[in-house]
C-alpha positions in Angstrom: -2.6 -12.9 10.7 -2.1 -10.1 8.0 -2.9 -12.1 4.7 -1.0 -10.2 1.8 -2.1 -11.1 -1.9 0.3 -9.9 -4.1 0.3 -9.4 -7.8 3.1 -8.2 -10.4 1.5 -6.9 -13.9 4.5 -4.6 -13.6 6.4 -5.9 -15.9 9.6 -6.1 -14.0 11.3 -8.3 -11.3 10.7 -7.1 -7.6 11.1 -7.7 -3.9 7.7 -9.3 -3.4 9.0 -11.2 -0.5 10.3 -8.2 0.9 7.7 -6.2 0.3 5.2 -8.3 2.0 7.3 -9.0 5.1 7.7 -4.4 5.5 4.0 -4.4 4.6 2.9 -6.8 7.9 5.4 -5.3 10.2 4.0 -1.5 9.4 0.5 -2.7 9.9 1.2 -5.2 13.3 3.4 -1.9 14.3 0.3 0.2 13.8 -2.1 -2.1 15.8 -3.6 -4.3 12.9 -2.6 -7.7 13.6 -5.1 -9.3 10.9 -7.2 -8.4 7.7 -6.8 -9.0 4.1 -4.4 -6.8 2.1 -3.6 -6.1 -1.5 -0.1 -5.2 -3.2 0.0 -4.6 -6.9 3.4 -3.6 -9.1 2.2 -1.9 -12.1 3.5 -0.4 -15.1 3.6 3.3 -15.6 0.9 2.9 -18.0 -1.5 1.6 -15.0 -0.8 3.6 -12.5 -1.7 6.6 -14.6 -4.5 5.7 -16.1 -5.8 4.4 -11.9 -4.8 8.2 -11.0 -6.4 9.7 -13.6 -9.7 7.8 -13.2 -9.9 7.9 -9.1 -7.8 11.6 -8.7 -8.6 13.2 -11.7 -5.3 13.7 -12.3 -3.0 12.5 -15.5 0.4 11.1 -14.6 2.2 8.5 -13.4 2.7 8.3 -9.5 4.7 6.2 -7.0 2.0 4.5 -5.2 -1.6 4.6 -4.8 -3.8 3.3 -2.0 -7.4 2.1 -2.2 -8.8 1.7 1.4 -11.8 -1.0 1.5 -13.0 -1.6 5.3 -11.5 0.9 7.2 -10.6 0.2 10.9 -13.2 -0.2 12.4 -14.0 -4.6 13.8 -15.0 -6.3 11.2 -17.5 -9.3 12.2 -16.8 -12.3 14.2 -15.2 -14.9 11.9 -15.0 -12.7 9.0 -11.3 -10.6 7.6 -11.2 -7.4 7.4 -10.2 -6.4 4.0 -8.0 -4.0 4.6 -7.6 -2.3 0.9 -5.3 -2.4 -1.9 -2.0 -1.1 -2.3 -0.6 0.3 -6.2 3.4 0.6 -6.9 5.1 1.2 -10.1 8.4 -0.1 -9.5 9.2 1.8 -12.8 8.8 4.9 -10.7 10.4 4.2 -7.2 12.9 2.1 -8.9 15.1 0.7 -6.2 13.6 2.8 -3.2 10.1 1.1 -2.9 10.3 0.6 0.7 9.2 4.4 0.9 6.6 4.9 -1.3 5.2 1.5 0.3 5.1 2.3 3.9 3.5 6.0 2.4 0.6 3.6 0.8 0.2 1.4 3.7 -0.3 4.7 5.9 -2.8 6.1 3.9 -4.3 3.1 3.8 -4.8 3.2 7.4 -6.4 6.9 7.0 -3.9 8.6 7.6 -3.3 12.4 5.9 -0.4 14.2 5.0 1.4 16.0 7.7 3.7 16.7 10.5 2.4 13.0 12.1 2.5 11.3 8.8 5.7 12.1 8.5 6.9 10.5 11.6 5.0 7.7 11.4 6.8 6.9 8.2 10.2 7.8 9.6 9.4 5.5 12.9 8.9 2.6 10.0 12.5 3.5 8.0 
């Protein structure tokens, strides 16, 4: 099972049910079927000031992932924490389903690119 902790310092109301039900069928479709995950809504605010520390870069974003244990087996009896996930629903608005699926891939190592790309379109 795909345990999905999720956290709103956003602000603003969102999907969270939504999003964590998107967030477990992109990682079951992709072959992890259990592990600890992270989803936080932030405010613009937060998201910049996580960019700016980890990217070195000073603006607000859509989403941000922070990978933890990779995907390699974690041991017997113990989750593999998968990482954390960052939205700004300020920023996606409406169309967080996206910028989600985009997190969650990254999350998973993958790079930007021609297979990316149709990873995330095989998850619209």
């Amino acid at each position: 099972m795909i345990e999905v902790e999720v956290e709103n310092r956003s602000g603003v109301e969102v999907d969270e049910s939504g999003a964590v039900e998107l967030a477990r069928r992109v990682l079951e479709a992709e072959g992890v079927d259990e592990g600890e995950l992270g989803l936080a809504f932030v405010s613009p605010d937060e998201i910049r000031a996580l960019k700016a520390q980890h990217l070195g870069i000073d603006e607000a974003t859509d989403v941000l992932s922070f990978p933890l244990d990779g995907l390699e087996a974690a041991l017997e009896g113990v989750p593999r924490a998968l990482g954390d996930v960052v939205l700004c629903p300020q920023v996606v608005a409406s169309a967080w389903r996206e910028p989600l699926v985009h997190g969650l891939l990254h999350l998973l190592g993958h790079e930007h690119g021609a297979p990316m790309a149709a990873r995330e379109a095989a998850h619209r």
